[in-house]
N, C-alpha and C positions, 0 to 999 in steps of 0.2 A: 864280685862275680858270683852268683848262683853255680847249684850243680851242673846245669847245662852249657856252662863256660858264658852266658850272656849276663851281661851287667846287669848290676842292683838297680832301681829307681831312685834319682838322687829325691832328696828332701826340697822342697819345693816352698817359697812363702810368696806373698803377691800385695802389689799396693798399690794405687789408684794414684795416678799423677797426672796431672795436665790433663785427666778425661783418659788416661791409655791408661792400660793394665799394666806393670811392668812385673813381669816372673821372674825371680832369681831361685839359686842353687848351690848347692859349694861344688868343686869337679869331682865325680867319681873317676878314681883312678883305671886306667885304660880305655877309659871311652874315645871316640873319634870325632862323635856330633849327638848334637841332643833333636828329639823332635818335641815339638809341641802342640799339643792337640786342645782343643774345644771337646765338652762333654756336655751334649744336650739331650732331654728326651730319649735316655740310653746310647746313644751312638758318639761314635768318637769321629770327630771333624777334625784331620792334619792341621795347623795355618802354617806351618814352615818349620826349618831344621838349623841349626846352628850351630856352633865350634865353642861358641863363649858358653859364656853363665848368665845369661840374664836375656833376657826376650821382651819385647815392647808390643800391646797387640792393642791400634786403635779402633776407631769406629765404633766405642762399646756406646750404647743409648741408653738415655735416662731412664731409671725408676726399674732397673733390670739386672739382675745378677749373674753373673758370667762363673761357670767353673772349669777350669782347666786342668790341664795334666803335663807332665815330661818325663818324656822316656830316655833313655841312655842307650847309644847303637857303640857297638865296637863288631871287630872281624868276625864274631860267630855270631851276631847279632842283637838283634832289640829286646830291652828288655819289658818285663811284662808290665806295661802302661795301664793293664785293663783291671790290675789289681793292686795299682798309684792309690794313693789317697788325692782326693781335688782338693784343689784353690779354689777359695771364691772371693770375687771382689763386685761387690756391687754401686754401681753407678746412680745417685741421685741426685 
């Protein structure tokens, strides 16, 4: 938990299976759900929110690299995703 009571950014690693991305984390303690977002061309794209530790994000295409982000939500909220380090996992 940061000073403003919202959770840390957990640690984030990513590996390339069966063509999906799949993002793991260890639990940051008190969190409620994780989001996980796409980071392209500066902007941050949601694709979905979770409970677990790990996230599966298909559809990635050849000869392109994907970098991603996870954020940590609990009761006073989200933490800062915009200053996460990315994952990349490239597709070839």
């Amino acid at each position: 938990v940061d000073g403003s009571g919202k959770p840390v950014n957990p640690d984030v690693s990513a590996v390339l299976k069966n063509g999906k991305a799949v993002l793991s984390w260890e639990k940051v303690t008190g969190v409620e759900s994780y989001n996980i977002y796409r980071y392209k061309n500066g902007k941050y794209t949601l694709l979905g929110t979770t409970e677990k530790t790990s996230f599966r994000i298909g559809g990635l295409k050849k000869d392109r690299t994907y970098k991603f982000v996870v954020s940590a939500v609990n009761e006073t909220g989200e933490s800062r995703y915009k200053k996460a380090s990315t994952v990349s996992v490239t597709r070839s």
